[in-house]
DRENMILUM-115971 format. One record per atom (N, C-alpha, C): residue number from 1; residue in three letters; chain; atom name; x, y, z. Coordinates in steps of 0.001 Angstrom, whole numbers, padded with zeros to 6 digits. Layout:
<atoms>
+-----+-----+----+----+---------+---------+---------+
|   i |  aa | ch | at |      c1 |      c2 |      c3 |
+-----+-----+----+----+---------+---------+---------+
| NUM | ala |  A | CA |       X |       Y |       Z |
...
+-----+-----+----+----+---------+---------+---------+
</atoms>
This chain:
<atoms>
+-----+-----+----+----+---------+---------+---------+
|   i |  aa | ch | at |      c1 |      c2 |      c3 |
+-----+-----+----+----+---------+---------+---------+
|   1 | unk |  A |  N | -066254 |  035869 |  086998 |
|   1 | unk |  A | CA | -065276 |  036800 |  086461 |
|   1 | unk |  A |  C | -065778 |  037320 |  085112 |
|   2 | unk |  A |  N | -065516 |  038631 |  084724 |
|   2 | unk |  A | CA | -066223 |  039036 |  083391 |
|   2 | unk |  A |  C | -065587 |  038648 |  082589 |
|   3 | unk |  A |  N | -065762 |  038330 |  081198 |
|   3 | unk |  A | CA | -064942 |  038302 |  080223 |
|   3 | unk |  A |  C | -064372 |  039238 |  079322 |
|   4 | unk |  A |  N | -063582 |  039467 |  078943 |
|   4 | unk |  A | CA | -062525 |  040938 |  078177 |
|   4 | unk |  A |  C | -063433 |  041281 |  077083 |
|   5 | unk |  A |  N | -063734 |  042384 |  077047 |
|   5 | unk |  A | CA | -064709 |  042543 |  075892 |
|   5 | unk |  A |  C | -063985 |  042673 |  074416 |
|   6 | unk |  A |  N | -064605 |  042343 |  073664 |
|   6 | unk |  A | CA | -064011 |  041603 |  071821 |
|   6 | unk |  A |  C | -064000 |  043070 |  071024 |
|   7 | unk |  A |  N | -062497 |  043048 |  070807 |
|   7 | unk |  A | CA | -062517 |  044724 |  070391 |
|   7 | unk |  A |  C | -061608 |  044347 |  068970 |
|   8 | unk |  A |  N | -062311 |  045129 |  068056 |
|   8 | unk |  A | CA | -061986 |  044951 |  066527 |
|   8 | unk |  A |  C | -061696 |  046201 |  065962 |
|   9 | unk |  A |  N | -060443 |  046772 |  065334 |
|   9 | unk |  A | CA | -059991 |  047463 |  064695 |
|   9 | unk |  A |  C | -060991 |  047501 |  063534 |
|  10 | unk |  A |  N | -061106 |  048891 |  062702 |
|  10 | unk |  A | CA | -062397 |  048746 |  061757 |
|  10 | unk |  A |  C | -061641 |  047845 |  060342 |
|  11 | unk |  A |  N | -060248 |  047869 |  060844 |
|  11 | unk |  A | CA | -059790 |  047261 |  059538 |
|  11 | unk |  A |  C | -059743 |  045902 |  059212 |
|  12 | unk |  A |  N | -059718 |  045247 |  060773 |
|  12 | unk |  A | CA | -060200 |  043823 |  060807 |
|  12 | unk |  A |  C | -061461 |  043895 |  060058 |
|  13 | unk |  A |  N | -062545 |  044268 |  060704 |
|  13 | unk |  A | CA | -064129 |  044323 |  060313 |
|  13 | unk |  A |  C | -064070 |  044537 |  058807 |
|  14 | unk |  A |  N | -063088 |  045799 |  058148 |
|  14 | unk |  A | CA | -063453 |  045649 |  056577 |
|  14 | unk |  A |  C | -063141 |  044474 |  056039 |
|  15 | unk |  A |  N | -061748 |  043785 |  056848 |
|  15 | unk |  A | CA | -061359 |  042321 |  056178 |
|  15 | unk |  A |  C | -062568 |  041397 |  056322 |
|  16 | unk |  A |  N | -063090 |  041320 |  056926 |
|  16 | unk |  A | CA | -064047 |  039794 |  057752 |
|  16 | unk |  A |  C | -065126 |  040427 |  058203 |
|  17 | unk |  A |  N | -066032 |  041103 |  057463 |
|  17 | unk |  A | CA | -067174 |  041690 |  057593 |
|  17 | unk |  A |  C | -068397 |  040463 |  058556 |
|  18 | unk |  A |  N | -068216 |  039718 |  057833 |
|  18 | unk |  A | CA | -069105 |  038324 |  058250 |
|  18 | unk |  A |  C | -068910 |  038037 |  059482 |
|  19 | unk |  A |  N | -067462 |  037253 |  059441 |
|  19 | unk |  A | CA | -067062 |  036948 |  060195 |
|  19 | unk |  A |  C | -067038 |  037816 |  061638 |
|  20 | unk |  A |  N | -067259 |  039016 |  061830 |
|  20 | unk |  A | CA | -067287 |  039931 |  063325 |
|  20 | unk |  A |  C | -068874 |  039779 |  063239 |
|  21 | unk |  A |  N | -070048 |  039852 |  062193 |
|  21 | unk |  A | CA | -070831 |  040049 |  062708 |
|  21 | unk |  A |  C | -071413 |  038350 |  063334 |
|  22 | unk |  A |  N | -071107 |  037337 |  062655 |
|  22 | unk |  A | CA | -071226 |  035850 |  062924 |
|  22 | unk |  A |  C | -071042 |  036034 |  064636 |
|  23 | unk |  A |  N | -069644 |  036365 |  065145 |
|  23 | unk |  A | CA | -068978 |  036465 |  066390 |
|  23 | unk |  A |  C | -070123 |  037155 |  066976 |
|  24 | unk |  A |  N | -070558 |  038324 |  066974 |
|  24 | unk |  A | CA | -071099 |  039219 |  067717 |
|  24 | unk |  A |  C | -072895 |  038509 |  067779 |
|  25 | unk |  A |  N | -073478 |  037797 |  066775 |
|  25 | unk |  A | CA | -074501 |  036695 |  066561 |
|  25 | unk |  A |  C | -074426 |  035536 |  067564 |
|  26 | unk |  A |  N | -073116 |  034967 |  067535 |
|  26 | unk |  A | CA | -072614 |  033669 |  068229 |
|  26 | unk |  A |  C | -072833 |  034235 |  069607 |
|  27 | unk |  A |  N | -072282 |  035189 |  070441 |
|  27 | unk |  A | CA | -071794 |  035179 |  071361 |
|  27 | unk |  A |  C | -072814 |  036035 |  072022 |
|  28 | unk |  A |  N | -073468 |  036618 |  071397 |
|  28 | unk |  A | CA | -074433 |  037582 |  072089 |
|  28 | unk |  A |  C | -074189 |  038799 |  072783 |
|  29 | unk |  A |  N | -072706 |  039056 |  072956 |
|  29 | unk |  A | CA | -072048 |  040059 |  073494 |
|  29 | unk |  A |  C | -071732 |  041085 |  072668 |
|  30 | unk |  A |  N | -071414 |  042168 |  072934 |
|  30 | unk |  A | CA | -070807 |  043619 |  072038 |
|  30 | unk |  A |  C | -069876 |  043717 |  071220 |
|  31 | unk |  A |  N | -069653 |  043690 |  070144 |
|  31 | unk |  A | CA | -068417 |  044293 |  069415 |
|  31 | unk |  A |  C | -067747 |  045590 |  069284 |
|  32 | unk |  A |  N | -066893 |  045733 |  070142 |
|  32 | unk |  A | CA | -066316 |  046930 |  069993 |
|  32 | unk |  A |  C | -065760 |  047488 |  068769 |
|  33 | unk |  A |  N | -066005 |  048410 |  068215 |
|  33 | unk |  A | CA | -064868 |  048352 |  066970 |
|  33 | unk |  A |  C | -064148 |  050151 |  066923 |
|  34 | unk |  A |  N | -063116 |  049852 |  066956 |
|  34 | unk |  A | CA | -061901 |  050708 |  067055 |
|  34 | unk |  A |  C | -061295 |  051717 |  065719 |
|  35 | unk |  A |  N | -061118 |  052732 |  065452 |
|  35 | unk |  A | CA | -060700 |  053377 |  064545 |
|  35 | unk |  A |  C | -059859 |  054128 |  065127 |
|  36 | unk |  A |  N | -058463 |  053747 |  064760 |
|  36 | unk |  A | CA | -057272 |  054384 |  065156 |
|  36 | unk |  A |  C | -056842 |  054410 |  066118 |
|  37 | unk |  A |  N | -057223 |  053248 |  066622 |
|  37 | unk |  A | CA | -057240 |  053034 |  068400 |
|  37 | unk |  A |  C | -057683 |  053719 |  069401 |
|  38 | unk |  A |  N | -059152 |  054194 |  068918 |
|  38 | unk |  A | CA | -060072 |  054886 |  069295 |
|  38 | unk |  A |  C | -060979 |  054526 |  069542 |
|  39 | unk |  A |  N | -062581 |  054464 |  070254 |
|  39 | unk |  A | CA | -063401 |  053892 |  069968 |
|  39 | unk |  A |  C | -064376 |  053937 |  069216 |
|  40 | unk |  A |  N | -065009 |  053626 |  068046 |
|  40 | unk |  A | CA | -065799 |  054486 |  067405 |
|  40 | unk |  A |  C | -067290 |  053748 |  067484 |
|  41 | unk |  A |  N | -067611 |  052740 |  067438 |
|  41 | unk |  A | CA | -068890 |  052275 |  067290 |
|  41 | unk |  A |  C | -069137 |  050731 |  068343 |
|  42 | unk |  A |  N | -070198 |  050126 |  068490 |
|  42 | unk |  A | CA | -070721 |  048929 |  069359 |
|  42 | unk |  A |  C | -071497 |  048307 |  068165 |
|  43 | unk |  A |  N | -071216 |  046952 |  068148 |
|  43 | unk |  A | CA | -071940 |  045996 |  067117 |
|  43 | unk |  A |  C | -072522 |  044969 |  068024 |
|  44 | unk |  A |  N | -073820 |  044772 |  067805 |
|  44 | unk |  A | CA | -074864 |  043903 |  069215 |
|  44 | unk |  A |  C | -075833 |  042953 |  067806 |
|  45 | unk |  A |  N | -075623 |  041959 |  068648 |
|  45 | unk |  A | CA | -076781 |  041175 |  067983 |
|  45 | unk |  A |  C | -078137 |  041765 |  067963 |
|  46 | unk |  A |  N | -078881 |  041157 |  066447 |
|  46 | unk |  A | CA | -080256 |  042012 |  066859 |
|  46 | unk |  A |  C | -081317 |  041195 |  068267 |
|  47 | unk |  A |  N | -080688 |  040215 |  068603 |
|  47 | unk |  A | CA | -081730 |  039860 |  069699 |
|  47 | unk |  A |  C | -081167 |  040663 |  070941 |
|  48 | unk |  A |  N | -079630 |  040857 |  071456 |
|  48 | unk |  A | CA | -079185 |  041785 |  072543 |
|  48 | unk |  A |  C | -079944 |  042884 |  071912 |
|  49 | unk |  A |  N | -079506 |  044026 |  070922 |
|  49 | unk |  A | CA | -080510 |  045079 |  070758 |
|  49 | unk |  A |  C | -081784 |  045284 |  071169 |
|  50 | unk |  A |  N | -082333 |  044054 |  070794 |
|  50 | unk |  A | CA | -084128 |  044311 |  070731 |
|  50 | unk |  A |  C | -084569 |  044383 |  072569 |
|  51 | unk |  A |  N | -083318 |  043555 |  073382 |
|  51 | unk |  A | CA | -083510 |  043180 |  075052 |
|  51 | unk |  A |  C | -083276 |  044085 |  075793 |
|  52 | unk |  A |  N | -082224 |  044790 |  075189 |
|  52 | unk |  A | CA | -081885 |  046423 |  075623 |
|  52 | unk |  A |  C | -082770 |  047399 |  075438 |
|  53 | unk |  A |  N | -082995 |  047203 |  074417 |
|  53 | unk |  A | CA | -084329 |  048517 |  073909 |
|  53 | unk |  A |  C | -085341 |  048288 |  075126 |
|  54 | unk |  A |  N | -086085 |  047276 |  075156 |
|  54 | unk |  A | CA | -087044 |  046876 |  075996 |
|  54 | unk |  A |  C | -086432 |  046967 |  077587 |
|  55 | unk |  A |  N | -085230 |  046948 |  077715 |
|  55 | unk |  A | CA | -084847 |  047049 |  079115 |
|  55 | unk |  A |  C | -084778 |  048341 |  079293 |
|  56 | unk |  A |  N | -084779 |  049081 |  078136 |
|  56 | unk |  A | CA | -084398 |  050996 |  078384 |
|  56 | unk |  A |  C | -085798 |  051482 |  078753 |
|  57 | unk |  A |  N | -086787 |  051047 |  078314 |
|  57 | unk |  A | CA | -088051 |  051347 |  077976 |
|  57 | unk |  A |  C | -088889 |  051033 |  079734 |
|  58 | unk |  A |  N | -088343 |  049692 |  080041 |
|  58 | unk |  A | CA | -088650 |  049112 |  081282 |
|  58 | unk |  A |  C | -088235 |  050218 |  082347 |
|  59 | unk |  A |  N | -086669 |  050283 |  082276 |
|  59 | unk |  A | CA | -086316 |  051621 |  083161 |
|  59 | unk |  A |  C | -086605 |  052979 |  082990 |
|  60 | unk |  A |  N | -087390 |  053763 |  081963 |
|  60 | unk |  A | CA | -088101 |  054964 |  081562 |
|  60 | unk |  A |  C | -089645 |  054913 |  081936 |
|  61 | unk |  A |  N | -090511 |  053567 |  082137 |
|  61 | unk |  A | CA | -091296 |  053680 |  082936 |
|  61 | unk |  A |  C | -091098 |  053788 |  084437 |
|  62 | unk |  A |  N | -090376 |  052971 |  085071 |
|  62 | unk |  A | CA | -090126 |  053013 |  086385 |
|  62 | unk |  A |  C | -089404 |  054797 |  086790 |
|  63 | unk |  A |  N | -088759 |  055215 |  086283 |
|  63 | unk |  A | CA | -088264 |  056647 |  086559 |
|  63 | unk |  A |  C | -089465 |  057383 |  086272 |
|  64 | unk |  A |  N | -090747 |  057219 |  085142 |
|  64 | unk |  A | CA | -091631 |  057786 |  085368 |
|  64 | unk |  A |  C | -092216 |  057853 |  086575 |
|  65 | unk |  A |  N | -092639 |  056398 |  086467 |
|  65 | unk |  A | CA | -093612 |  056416 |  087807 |
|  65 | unk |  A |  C | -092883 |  056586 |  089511 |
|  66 | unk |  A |  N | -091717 |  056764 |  089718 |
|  66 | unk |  A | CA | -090887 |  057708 |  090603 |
|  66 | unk |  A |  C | -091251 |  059122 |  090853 |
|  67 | unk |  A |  N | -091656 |  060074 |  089596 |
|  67 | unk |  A | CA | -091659 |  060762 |  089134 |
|  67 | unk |  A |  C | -093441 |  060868 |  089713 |
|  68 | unk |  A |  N | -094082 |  060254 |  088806 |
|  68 | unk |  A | CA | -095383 |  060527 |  089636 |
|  68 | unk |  A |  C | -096043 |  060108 |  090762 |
|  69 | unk |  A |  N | -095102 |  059221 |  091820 |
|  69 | unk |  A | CA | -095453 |  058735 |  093422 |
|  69 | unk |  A |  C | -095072 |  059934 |  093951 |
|  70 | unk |  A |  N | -093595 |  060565 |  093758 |
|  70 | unk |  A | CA | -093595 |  061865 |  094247 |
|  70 | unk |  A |  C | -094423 |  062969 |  094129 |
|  71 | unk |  A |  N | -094982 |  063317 |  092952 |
|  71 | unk |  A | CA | -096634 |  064307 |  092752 |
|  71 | unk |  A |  C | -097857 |  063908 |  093060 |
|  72 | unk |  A |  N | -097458 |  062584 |  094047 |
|  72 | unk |  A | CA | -099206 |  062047 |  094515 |
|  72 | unk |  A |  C | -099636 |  061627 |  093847 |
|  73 | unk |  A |  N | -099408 |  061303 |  092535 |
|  73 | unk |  A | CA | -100620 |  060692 |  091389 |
|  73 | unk |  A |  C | -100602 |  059001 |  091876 |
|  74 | unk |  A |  N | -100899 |  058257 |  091288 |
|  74 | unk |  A | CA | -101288 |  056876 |  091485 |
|  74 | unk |  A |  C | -101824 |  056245 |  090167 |
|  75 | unk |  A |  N | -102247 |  054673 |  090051 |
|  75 | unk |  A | CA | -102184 |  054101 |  088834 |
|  75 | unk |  A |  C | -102404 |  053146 |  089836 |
|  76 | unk |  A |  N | -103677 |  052099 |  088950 |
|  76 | unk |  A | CA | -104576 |  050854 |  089256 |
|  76 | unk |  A |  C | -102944 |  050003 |  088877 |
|  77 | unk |  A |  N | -102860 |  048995 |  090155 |
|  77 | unk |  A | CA | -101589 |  047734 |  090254 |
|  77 | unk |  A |  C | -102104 |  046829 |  089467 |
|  78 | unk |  A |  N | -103140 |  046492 |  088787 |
|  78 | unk |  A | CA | -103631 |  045230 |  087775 |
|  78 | unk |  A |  C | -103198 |  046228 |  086469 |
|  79 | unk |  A |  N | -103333 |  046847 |  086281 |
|  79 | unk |  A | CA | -102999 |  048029 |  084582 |
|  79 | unk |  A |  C | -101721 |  047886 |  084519 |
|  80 | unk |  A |  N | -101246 |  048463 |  086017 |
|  80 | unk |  A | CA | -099504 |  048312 |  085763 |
|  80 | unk |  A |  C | -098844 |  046921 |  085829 |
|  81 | unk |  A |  N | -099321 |  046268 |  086353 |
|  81 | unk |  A | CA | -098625 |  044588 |  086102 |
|  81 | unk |  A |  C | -099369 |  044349 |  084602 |
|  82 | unk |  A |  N | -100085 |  044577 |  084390 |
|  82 | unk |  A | CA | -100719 |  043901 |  082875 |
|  82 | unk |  A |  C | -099797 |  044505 |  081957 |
|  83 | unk |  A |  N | -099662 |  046325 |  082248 |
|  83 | unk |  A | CA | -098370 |  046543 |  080821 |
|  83 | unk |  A |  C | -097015 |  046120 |  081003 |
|  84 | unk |  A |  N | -096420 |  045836 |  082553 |
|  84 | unk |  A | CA | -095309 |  045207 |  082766 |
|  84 | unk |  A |  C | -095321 |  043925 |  081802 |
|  85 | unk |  A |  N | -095983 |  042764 |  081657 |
|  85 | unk |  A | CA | -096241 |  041912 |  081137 |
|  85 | unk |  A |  C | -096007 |  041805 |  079744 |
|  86 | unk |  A |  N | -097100 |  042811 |  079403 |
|  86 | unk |  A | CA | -096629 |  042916 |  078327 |
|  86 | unk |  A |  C | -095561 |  043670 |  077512 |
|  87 | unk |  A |  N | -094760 |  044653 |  078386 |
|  87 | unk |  A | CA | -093107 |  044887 |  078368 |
|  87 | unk |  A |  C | -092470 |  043716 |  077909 |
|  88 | unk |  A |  N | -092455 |  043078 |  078955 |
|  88 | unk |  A | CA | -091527 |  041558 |  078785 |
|  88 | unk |  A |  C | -092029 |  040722 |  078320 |
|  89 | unk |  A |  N | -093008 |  040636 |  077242 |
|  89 | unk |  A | CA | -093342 |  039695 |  076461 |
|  89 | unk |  A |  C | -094232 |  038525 |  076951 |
|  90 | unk |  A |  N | -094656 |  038611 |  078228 |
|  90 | unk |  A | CA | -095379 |  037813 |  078572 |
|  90 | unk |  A |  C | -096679 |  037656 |  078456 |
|  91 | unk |  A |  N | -097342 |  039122 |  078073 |
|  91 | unk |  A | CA | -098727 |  039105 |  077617 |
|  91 | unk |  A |  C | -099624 |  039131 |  076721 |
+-----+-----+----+----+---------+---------+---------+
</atoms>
């Protein structure tokens, strides 16, 4: 089951600055934060950030190379597993 995502009025956040970003550190999940019962911004730990970035990056190669199987081009499978690798930190 998902869990309710943690939504903070910005006026909480001016009270307990720390304290939302501690939460959003702790938990690894998103901070929503609300202005006027609106939504205005997402607060992410910098390790979720940095996993996302790299997951955006992961899915902008793959839509590339979609992109060039359909124009016939091609690319050596040892090059592309070696930069996969090193995408995800493994190389």
């Amino acid at each position: 089951m998902a869990s309710m995502p943690d939504i903070v009025p910005i006026s909480d956040l001016r009270q307990d600055a720390a304290g939302v970003v501690k939460r959003a550190a702790a938990t690894d999940e998103p901070v929503f934060i609300t202005q006027r019962g609106r939504p205005a911004a997402v607060m992410l730990s910098t390790q979720r950030y940095a996993r996302t970035q790299r997951e955006l990056e992961i899915l902008r190669l793959l839509a590339r190379g979609e992109i060039e199987i359909e124009k016939g081009e091609g690319h050596d499978l040892d090059r592309v597993l070696a930069e996969a690798d090193e995408l995800l930190g493994r190389g």
